[in-house]
ZAMARGU-4260 file (C-alpha; in steps of 0.2 Angstrom, whole numbers, plus 5000, padded with zeros to 4 digits):
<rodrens>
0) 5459/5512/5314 | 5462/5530/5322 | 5465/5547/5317 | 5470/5550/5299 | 5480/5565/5304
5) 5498/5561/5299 | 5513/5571/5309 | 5531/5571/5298 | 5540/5576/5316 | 5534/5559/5323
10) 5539/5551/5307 | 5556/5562/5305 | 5561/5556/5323 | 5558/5537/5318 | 5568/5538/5303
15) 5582/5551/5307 | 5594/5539/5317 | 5593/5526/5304 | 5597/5538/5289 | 5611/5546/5301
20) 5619/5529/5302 | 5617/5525/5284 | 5624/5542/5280 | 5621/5542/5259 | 5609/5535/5249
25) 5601/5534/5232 | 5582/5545/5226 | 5571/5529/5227 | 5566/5521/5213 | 5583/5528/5200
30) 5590/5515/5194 | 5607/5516/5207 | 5593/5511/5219 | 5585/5500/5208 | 5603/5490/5205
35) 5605/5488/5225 | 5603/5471/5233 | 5585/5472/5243 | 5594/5471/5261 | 5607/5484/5255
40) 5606/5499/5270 | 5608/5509/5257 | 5593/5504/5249 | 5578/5504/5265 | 5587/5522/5267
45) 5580/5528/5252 | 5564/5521/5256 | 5565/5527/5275 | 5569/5545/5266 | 5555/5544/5255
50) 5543/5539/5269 | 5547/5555/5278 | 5545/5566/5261 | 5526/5558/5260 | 5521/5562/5276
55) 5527/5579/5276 | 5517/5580/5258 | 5500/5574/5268 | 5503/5585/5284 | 5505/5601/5274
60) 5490/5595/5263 | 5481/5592/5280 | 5484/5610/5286 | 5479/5619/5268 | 5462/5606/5269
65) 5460/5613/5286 | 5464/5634/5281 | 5452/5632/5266 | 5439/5627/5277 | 5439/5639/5290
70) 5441/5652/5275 | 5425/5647/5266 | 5416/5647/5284 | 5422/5665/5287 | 5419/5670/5267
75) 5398/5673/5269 | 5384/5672/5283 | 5381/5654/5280 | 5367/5654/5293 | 5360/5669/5285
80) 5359/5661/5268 | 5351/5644/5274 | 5338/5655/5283 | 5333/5664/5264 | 5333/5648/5257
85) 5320/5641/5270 | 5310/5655/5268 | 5295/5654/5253 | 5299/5665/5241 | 5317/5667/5244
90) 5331/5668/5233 | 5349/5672/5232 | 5352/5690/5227 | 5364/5689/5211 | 5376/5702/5206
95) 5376/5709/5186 | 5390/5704/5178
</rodrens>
């Protein structure tokens, strides 16, 4: 297996042509879609459709994992901490609440 980074826009271009064809479709899983014969275009454009809304869903999940940990990396002198913490006697200066 490769990367695990998921891009909608590569996603979006596979299903686009297929749901512009199809034009209308159900909300997967309602029961309009759930009465629809399995090879109904109708149906698989509902699935498409929803395919597209999941991996928009990861790649924004992606890009907030990614910002948080750049965040908490700028948030403190990391090195400076791990260099206390080697140190004998050191400790972690705490604030009074």
């Amino acid at each position: 297996m490769g990367s695990a980074a998921v891009s909608w826009w590569s996603v979006h271009e596979y299903v686009a042509p297929v749901l512009a064809r199809i034009g209308e479709w159900p909300v997967l899983g309602c029961p309009e879609w759930c009465a629809l014969p399995d090879n109904d275009p109708a149906k698989i454009a509902a699935v498409f459709d929803a395919a597209q809304h999941h991996a928009l869903r990861i790649e924004l999940a992606q890009e907030s994992l990614a910002q948080a940990s750049k965040d908490i990396s700028a948030a403190v002198d990391w090195s400076g901490i791990a260099e206390n913490l080697r140190c004998p006697g050191s400790r972690i200066p705490r604030e009074v609440a």
